[in-house]
C-alpha positions as CSV (number, residue, x, y, z in Angstrom):
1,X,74.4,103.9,75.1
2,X,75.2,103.6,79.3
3,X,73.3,104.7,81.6
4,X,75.3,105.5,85.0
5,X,74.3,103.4,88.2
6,X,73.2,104.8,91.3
7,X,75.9,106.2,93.6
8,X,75.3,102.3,95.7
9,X,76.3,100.9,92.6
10,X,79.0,102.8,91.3
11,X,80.9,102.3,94.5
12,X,80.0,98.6,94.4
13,X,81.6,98.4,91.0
14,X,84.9,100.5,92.3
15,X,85.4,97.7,95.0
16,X,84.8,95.0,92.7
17,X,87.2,96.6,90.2
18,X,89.6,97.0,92.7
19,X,89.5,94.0,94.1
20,X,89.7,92.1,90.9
21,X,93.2,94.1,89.9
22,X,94.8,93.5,93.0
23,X,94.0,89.6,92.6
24,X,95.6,89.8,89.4
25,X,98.4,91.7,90.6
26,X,98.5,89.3,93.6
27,X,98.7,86.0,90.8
28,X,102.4,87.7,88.8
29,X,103.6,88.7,92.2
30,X,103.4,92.4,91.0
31,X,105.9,91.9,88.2
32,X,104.3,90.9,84.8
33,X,101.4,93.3,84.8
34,X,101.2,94.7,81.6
35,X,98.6,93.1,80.2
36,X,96.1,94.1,83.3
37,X,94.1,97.4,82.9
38,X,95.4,99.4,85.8
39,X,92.6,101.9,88.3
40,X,93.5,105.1,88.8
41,X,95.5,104.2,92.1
42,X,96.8,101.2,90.5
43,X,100.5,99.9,90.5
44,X,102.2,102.2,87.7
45,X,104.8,101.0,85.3
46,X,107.7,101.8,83.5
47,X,110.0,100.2,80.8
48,X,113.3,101.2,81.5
49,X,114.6,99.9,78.6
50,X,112.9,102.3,76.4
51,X,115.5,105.6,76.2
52,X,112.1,107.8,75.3
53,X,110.7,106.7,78.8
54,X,112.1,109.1,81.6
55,X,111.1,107.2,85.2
56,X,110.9,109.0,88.5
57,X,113.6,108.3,91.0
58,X,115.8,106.9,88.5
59,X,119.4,106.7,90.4
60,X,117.2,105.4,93.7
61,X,115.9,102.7,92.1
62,X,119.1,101.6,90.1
63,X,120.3,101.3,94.0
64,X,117.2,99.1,95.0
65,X,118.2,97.0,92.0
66,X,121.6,96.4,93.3
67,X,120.8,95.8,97.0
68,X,118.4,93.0,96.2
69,X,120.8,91.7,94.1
70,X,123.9,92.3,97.0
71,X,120.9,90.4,99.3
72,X,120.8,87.6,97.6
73,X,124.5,86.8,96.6
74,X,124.6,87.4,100.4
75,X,122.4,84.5,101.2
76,X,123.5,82.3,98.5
77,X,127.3,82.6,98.2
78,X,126.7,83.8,94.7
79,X,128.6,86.6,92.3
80,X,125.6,87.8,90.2
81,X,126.6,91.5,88.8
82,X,123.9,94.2,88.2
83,X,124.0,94.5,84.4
84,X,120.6,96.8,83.5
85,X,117.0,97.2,84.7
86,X,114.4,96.2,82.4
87,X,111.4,97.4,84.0
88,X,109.8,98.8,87.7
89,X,106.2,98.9,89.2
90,X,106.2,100.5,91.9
91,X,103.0,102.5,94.1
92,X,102.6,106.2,93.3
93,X,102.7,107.2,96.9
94,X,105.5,109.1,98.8
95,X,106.7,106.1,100.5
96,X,106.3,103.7,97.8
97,X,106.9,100.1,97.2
98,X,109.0,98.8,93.8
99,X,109.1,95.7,92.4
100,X,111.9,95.6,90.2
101,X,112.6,93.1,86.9
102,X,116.3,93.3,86.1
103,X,119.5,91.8,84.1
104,X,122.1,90.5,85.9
105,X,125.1,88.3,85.1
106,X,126.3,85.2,85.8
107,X,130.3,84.9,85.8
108,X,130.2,81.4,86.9
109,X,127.9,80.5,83.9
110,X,129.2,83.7,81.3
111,X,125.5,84.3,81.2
112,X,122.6,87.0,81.6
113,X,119.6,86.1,83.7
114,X,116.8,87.8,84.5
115,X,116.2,89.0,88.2
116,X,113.4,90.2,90.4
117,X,113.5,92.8,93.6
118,X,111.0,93.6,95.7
119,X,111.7,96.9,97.7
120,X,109.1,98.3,99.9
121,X,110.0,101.8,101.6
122,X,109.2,102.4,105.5
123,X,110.0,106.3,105.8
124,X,110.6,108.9,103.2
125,X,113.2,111.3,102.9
126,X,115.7,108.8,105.0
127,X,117.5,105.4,105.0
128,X,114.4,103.0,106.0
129,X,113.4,100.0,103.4
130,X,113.0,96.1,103.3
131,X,114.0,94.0,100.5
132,X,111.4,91.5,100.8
133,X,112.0,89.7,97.1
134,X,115.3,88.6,95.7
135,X,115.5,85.3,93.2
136,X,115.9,85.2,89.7
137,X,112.8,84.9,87.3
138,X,113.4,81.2,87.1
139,X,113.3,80.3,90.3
140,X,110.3,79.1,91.8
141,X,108.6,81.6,93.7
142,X,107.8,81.4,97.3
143,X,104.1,83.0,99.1
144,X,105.1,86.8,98.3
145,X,102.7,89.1,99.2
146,X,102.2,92.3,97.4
147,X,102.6,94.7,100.1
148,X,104.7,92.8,103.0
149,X,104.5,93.1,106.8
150,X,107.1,95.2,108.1
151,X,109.9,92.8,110.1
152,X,110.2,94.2,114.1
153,X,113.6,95.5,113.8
154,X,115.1,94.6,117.4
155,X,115.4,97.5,119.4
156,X,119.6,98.1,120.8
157,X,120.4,99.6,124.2
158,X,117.6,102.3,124.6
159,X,120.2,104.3,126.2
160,X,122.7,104.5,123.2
161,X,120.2,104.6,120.3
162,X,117.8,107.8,118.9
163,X,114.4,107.3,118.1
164,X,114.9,105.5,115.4
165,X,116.8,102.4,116.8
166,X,120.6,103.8,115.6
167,X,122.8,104.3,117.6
168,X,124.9,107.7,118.3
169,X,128.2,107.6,116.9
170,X,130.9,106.1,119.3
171,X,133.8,108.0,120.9
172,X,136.4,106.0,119.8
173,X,136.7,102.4,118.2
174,X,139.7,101.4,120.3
175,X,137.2,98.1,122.0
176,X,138.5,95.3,119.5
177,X,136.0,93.1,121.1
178,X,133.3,95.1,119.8
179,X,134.4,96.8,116.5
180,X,136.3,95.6,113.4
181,X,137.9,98.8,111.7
182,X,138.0,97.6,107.6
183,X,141.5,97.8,105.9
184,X,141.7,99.3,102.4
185,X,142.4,95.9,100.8
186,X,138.7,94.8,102.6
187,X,137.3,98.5,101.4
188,X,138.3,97.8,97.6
189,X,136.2,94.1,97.4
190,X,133.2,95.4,99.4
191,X,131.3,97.1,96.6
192,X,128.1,96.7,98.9
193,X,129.4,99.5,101.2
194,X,129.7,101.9,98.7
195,X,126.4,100.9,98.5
196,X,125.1,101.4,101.7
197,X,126.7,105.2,101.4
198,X,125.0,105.8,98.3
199,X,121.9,104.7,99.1
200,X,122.1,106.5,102.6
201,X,122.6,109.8,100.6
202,X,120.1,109.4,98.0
203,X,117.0,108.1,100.2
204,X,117.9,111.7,102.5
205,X,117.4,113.6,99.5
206,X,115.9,112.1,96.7
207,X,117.3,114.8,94.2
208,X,120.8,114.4,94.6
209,X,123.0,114.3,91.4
210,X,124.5,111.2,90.0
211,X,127.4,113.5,89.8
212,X,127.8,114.2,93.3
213,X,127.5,110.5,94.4
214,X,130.0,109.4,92.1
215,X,132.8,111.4,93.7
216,X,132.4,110.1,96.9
217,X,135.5,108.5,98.3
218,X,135.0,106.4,101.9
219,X,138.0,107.6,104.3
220,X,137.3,104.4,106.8
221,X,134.7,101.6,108.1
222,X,134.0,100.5,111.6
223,X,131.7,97.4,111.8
224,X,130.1,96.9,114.4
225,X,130.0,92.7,115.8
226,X,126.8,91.2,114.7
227,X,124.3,90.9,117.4
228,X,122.5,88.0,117.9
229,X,118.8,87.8,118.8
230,X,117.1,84.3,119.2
231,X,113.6,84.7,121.2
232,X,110.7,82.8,121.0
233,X,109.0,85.1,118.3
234,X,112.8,86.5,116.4
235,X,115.4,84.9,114.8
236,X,117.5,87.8,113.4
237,X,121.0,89.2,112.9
238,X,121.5,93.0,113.3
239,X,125.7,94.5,112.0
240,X,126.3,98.3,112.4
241,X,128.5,99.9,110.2
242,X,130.0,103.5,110.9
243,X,131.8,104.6,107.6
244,X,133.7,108.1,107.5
245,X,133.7,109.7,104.0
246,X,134.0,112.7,102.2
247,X,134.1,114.7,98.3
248,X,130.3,115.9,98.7
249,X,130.2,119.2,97.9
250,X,126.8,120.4,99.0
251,X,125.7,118.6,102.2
252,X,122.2,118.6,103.9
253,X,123.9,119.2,107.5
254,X,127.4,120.9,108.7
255,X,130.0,122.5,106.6
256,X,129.7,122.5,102.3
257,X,133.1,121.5,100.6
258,X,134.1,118.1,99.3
259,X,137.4,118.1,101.8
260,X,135.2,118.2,105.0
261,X,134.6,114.5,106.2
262,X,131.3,113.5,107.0
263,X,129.7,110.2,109.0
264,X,127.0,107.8,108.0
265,X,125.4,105.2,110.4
266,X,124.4,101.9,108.7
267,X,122.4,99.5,110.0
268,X,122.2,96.2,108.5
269,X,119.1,93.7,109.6
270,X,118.2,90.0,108.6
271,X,115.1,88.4,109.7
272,X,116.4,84.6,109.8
273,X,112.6,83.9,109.7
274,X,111.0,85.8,107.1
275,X,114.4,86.6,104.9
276,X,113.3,89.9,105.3
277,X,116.3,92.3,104.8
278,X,116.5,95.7,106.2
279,X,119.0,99.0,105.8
280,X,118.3,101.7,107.9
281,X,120.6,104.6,107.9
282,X,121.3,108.4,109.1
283,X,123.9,110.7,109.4
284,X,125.8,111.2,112.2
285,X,127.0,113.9,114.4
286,X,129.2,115.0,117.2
287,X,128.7,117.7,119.5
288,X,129.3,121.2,117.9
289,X,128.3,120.3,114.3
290,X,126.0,122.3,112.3
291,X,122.6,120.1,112.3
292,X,119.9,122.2,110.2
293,X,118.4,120.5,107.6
294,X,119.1,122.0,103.9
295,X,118.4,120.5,100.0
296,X,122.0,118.9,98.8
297,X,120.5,120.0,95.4
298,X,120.2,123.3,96.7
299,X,120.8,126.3,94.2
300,X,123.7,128.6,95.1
301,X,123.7,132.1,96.0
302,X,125.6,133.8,93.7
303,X,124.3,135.4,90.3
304,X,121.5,134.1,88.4
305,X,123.4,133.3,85.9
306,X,125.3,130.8,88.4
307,X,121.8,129.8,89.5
308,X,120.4,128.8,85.9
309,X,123.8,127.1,85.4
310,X,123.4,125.0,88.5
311,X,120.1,124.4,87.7
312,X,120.6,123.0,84.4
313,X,124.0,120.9,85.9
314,X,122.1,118.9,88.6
315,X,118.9,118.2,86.4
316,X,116.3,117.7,89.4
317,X,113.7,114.5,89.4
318,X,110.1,114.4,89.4
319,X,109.2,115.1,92.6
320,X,107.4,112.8,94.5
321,X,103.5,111.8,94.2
322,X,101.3,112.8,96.8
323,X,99.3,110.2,98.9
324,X,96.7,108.1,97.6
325,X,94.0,106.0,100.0
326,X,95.1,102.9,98.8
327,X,98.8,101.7,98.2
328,X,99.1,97.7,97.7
329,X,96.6,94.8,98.5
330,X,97.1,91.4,99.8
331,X,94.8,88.6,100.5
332,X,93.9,88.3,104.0
């Protein structure tokens, strides 16, 4: 029989509790936790490998996968291809942080290896995340703290940027000294822009078919020449990219139709220091274009039998968790 503390005790035993998970969690790195017996506003898990198991976010976090497996062919010259995710953590919170187990494979060895990401979100409902972990299993893991502090992305010319550090979208790309417009031959063996579109699109609105992304088609790329910042606290790289594309049918801002060409604002940033890799993104927009904010998974207006058909075409996700007080833990 148990007999309940006193209220002085019980929160003494929370703390303790909590503190004694996120130490654990803290020892696997956030990955390998299934064996630890998780508090209510613990790290929650899900085995993606199990087809009964139906995980929130699923095409977002298929697209985490990937970019910490573009980051780290990036870095090490390698060709590792996304095969299939095996499992996620990730924080129940609106802006959440993942750390992803994968399969990837090896052409160079004709083999599969196992993979880890580490994603951590900075806004919600737009373009703004760090991949702060990307090695495979087997290689030997670095200080990684669970929840990982946010790199100082360098600001650009106050002048030609929003609030957010991007900047507006240029007149003209006609300055060869600045830009570098992509051919098509470059367009084809970049996978990773597609990329960068896709996750531009799907972090804006969380709920957007797999259908829709997939018809995307990029009409042309601008990249921006890679700035350069050495100071005596930041050694980074910043690349801008300004991609033109169109076959969305049901956009968030301007005109619906999958003819009507849209614009996308990438911005690409490596902290030489850290590793650190963010992606922050937004749409952009000339003068005259229609700016209100609407759902791309936004029913129609036509009958209700249209509506319910829509409805059961685009198959929403779980919305997002609320807040809880605590998201991740490190040691201090």
């Amino acid at each position: 029989m148990s007999s309940s503390g006193t209220p002085v005790q019980d929160s003494q035993r929370f703390i303790i509790g909590q503190i004694d998970y996120w130490d654990q969690v803290s020892e696997s790195g956030g990955f390998d936790i299934e064996h630890i017996s998780a508090p209510q506003n613990g790290l929650v898990s899900f085995d993606c490998e199990n087809e009964r198991i139906r995980y929130p976010n699923r095409l977002l976090v298929n697209l985490y996968a990937r970019l910490g497996l573009h980051r780290y062919n990036l870095t090490k010259g390698a060709n590792l291809k996304f095969d299939h995710l095996k499992k996620f953590n990730m924080t129940m919170n609106c802006i959440s942080s993942y750390r992803i187990t994968l399969v990837a494979y090896d052409p160079s060895a004709s083999s599969l290896l196992t993979f880890l990401v580490g994603v951590s979100e900075e806004v919600y409902a737009s373009l703004d995340l760090m991949v702060f972990i990307a090695r495979p299993q087997a290689e030997p893991r670095r200080q990684e703290p669970i929840r990982p502090i946010a790199s100082t992305v360098v600001p650009l010319d106050a002048c030609a940027c929003d609030d957010r550090g991007l900047p507006f979208w240029p007149t003209d790309f006609a300055d060869t000294s600045r830009f570098d417009l992509l051919k098509e031959s470059e367009l084809q063996g970049n996978e990773w822009i597609r990329l960068y579109l896709e996750l531009a699109l799907c972090s804006n609105d969380r709920n957007i078919p797999e259908s829709h992304v997939s018809q995307l088609q990029i009409v042309s790329v601008a990249m921006e020449k890679t700035i350069e910042h050495f100071t005596r606290t930041t050694n980074a790289t910043s690349t801008i990219f300004y991609i033109r594309f169109k076959g969305l049918s049901v956009a968030r801002v301007g005109e619906d139709g999958e003819h009507v060409e849209r614009k996308v604002i990438i911005r690409e940033y490596e902290d030489l220091t850290t590793g650190n890799f963010t992606l922050m993104g937004g749409f952009g927009f000339s003068v005259g274009e229609d700016t209100s904010h609407r759902r791309m998974t936004r029913l129609g207006t036509g009958s209700i039998e249209e509506m319910y058909a829509e409805k059961k075409r685009l198959h929403p996700t779980t919305p997002p968790c609320p807040a809880i007080p605590i998201a991740d833990y490190w040691k201090s």
